[in-house]
N, C-alpha and C positions, 0 to 999 in steps of 0.2 A: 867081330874081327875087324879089322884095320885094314883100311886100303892100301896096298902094297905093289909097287912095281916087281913085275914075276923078274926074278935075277937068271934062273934058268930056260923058264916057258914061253920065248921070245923072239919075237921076229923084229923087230926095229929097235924101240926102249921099253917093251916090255908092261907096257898101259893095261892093253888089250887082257894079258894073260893073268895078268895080278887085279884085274876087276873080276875075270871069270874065276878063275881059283878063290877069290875071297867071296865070293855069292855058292859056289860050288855049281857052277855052269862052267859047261865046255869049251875053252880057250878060243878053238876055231869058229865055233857059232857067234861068239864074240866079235871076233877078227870079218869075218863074215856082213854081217848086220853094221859094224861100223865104213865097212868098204859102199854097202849097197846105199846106208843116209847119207854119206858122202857126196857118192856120184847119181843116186835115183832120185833127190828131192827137188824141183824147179828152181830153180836160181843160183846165188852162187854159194853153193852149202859147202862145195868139197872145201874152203878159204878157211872158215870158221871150224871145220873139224879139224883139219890138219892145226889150226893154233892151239884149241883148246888139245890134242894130241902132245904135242910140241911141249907145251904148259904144263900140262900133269906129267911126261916125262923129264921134263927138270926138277920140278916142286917134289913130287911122292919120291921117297925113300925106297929102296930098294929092301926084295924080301929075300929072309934065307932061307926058306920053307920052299919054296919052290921055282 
């Protein structure tokens, strides 16, 4: 399956929930676990997730499936 931006399962652009629904993991564990590498990794991690975030919700296509 294709990585897909969730069109429906979404709290921002939708990254989060269209990596867990194309693996068949849970959106918020997801959402979750990208929140905590963000802010729990020493330095300045939150810069770098937020772009690649930012990146993939431009670039991925949006899905109708979920």
């Amino acid at each position: 399956m294709r990585f897909k931006r969730a069109k429906r399962d979404r709290w921002l652009l939708g990254v989060c929930g269209g990596l867990a629904r194309s693996q068949g993991w849970n959106p918020n564990v997801v959402r979750l676990v990208t929140a905590v590498l963000a802010i729990a990794i020493p330095g300045f991690s939150l810069i770098p997730v937020l772009i690649i975030y930012i990146i993939l919700g431009a670039v991925l296509p949006e899905s109708d499936e979920f």
